[in-house]
C-alpha positions as CSV (number, residue, x, y, z in Angstrom):
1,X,133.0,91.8,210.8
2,X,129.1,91.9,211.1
3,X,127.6,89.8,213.3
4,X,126.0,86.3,212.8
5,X,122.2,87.6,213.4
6,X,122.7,90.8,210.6
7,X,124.0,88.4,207.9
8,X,120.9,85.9,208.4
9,X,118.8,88.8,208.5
10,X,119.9,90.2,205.4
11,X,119.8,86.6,204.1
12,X,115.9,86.1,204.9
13,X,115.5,89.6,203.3
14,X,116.9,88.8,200.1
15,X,115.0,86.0,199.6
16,X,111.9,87.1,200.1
17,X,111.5,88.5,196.5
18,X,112.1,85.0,195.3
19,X,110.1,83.1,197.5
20,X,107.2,85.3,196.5
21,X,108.0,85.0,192.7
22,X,108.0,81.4,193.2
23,X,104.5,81.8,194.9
24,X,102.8,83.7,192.5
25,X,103.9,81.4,189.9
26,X,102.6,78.2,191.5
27,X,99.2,80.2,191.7
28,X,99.2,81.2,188.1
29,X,100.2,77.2,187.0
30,X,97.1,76.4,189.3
31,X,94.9,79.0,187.8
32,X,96.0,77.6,183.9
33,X,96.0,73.9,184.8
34,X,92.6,75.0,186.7
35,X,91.5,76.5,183.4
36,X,92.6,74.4,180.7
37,X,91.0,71.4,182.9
38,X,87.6,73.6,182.7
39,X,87.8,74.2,178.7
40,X,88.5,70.1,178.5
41,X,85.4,69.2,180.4
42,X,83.5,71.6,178.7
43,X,84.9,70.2,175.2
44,X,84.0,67.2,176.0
45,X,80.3,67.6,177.0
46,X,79.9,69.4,173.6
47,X,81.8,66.4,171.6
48,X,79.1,64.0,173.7
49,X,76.4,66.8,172.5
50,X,77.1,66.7,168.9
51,X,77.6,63.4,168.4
52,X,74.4,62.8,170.3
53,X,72.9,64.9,167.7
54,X,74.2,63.9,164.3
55,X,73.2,60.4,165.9
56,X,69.6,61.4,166.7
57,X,69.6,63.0,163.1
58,X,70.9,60.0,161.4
59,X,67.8,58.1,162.9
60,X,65.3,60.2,161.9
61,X,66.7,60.3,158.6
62,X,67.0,56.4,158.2
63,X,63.9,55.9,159.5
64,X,62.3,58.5,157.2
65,X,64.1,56.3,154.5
66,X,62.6,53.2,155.4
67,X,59.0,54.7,155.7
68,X,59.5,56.3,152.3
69,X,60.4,52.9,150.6
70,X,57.8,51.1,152.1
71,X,55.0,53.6,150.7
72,X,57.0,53.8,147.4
73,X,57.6,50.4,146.4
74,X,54.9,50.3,143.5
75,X,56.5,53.5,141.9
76,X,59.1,52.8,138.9
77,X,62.6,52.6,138.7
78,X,63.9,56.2,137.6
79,X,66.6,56.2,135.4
80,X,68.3,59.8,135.0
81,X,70.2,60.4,132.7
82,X,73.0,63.1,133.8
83,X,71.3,66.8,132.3
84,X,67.5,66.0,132.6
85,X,63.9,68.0,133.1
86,X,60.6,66.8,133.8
87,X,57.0,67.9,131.9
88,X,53.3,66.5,132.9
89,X,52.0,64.0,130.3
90,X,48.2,65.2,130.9
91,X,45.2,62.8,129.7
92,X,47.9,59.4,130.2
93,X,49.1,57.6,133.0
94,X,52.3,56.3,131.1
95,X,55.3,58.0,129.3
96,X,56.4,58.4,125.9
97,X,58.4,54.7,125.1
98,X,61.5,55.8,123.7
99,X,65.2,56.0,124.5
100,X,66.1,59.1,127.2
101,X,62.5,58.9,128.6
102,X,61.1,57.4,131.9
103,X,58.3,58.2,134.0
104,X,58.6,59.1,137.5
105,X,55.1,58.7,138.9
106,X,51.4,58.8,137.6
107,X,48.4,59.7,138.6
108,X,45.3,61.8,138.7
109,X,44.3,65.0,136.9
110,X,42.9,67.5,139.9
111,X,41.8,71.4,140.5
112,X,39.2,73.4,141.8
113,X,35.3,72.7,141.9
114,X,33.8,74.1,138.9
115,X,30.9,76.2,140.2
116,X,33.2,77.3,143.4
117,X,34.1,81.1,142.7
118,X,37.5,80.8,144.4
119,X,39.9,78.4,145.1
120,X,43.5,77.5,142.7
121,X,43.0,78.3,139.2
122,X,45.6,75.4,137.9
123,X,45.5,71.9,137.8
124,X,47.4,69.8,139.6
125,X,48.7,66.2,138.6
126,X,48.2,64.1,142.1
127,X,50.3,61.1,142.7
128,X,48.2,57.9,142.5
129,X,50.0,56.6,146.0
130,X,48.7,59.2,148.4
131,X,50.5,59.4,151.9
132,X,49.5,60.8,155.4
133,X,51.7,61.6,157.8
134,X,50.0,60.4,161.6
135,X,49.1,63.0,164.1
136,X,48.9,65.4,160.9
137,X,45.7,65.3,159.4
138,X,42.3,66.5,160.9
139,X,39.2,64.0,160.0
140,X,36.6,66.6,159.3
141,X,35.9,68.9,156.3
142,X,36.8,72.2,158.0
143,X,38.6,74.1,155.3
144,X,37.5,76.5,152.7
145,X,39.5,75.4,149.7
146,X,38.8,71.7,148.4
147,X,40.3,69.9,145.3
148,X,38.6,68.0,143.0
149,X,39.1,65.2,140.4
150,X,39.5,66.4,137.1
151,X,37.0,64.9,134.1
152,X,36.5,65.1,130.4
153,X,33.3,67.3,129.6
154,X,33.4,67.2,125.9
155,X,30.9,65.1,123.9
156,X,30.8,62.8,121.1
157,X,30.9,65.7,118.6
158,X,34.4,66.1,119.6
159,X,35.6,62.3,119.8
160,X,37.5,62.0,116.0
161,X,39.9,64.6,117.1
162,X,41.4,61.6,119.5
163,X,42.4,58.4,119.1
164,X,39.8,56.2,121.8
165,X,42.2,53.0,121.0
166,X,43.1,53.0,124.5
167,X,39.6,53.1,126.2
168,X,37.4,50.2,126.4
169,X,34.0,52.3,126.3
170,X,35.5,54.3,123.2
171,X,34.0,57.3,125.3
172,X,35.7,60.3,127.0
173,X,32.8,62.1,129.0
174,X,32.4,62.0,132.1
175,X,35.3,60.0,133.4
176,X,38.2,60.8,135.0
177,X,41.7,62.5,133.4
178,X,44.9,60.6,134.2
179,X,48.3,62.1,134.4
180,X,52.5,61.1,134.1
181,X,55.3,63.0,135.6
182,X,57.8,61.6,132.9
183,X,61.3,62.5,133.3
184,X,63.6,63.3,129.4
185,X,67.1,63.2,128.7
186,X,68.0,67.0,128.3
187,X,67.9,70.6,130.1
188,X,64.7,72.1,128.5
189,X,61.6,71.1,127.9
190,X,58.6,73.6,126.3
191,X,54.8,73.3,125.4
192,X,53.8,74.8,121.8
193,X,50.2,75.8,121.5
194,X,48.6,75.9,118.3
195,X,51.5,73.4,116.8
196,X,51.5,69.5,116.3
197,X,55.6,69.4,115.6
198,X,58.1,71.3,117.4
199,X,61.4,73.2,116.3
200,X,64.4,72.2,114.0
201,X,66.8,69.7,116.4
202,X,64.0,69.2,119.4
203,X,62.3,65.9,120.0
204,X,58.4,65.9,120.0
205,X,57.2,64.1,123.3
206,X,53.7,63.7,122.3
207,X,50.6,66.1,121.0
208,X,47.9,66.8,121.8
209,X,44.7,69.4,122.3
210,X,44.8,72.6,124.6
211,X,42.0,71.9,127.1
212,X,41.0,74.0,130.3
213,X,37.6,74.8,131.8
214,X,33.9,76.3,130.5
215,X,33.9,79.7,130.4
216,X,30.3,79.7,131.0
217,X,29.9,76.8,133.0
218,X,33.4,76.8,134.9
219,X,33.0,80.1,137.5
220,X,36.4,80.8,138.0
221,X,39.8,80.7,136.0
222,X,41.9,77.5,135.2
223,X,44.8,77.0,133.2
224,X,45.5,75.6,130.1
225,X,47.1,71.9,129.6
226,X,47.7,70.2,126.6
227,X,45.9,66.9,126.8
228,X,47.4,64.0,124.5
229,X,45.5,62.9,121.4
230,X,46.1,59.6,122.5
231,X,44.3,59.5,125.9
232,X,43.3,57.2,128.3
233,X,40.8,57.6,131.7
234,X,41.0,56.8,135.3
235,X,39.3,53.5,135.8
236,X,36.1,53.0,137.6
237,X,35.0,57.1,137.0
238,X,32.4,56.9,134.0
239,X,29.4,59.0,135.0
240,X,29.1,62.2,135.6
241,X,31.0,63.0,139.0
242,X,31.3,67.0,138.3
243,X,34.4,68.1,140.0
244,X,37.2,70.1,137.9
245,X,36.0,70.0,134.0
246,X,38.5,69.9,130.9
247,X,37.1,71.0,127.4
248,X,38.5,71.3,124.1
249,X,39.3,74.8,123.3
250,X,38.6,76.5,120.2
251,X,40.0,79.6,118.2
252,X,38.5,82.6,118.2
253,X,40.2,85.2,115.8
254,X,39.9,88.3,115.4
255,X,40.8,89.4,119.0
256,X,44.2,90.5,118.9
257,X,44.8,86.8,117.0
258,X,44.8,87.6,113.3
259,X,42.0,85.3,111.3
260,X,44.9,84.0,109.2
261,X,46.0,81.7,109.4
262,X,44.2,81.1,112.7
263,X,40.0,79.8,112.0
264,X,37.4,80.6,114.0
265,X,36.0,77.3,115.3
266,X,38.6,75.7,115.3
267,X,40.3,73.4,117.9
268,X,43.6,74.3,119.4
269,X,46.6,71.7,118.8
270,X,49.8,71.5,121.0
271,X,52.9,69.8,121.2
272,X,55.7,69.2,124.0
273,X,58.9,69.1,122.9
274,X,62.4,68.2,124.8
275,X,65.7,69.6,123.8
276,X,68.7,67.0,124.6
């Protein structure tokens, strides 16, 4: 038989292999628990960061809400109506009553200085509730490019082709050009020059007369609206305050436009129709 000491010996040997397995696996558990106690934390903070976020965002946006409201609350209630488009009622600061029609803000008729050579060549329709923003606006005139209100230009010579019902001085010269964004029931919406009614199965939102700046005294382009035949003005402006003009324009045939059935001299209708 083998002595005592050579079987303990062999015993410690053998188990060696096992104590060290054992060993290494407590270090990998460590190094895991180690880990996954690492990725938690870090989880964590970035659950903390986002909510801290989407809660910072939320704020802004509620109190962009609340500032918006409180600057709006003389605008009208907009009614959609599912499918709908917008067009510019130039020359009135109302919509069209009728069902499927509704106006989403009015205002003033504006564009570019008539003697200035450069600057936008349309006209824009300005909402009559103007906002700042604080801390965004610099109080001096340091810019090249201005805008201007918008006026009638045309004389009395061209007063019957409107109906002055809804102007007190039964005047359009010299004062200022009104404007409605009106909202209709329907996808598509469309401005007919030289017509007064529009196409089998549309709906005629109001007519009017294709106006646009001198081209003598106006220096630089502008584009063409169609200013209802119905107009109104922009109280308090009578008196020539120069700014952006709007005439009448007239035909001229014979230019690429055939002389019939279009007249020399002749004032150029318009019509804006809606297609529900």
């Amino acid at each position: 038989m083998r002595p005592q000491s050579y079987r303990n010996s062999v015993r410690k040997i053998s188990n060696k292999p096992l104590i060290f397995g054992t060993f290494l696996l407590l270090v990998a558990l460590f190094c895991v628990g180690n880990v996954v106690h690492q990725v938690t934390i870090y989880l964590k903070r970035l659950e903390n960061l986002v909510a801290e976020k989407e809660s910072g965002v939320k704020e802004i946006h509620l109190q962009h809400i609340v500032h918006k409201r409180s600057l709006e609350e003389d605008s009208p209630v907009i009614t959609t109506y599912g499918i709908d488009t917008t067009y510019v009622r130039w020359g009135r600061s109302d919509c069209p009553v009728k069902t499927g029609t509704s106006m989403v803000y009015h205002g003033y008729v504006a564009g570019s200085y008539y003697a200035h050579l450069g600057g936008g060549s349309d006209f824009l329709c300005l909402h009559h509730n103007v906002t700042w923003t604080a801390l965004r606006v610099i109080k001096s005139q340091t810019g090249p490019s201005y805008i201007y209100g918008a006026e009638y230009r045309d004389g009395p010579s061209k007063y019957p082709l409107f109906d002055l019902s809804f102007i007190e001085e039964q005047a359009l010269q010299y004062q200022g050009v009104p404007c409605a964004i009106c909202l209709v029931q329907g996808p598509t919406q469309l401005m007919i020059p030289s017509r007064e009614t529009c196409p089998e199965g549309w709906t005629i939102e109001y007519t009017g007369y294709i106006m646009t700046g001198s081209h003598d005294t106006t220096k630089h382009s502008s584009s063409h609206l169609c200013v209802d035949d119905t107009p109104q003005v922009v109280p308090g402006t009578k008196g020539s305050q120069h700014g952006a003009y709007l005439f009448v324009v007239e035909n001229k045939c014979g230019y690429s436009v055939p002389c019939k059935p279009y007249v020399s001299g002749w004032e150029i209708r318009c019509v804006v129709c809606s297609l529900g």
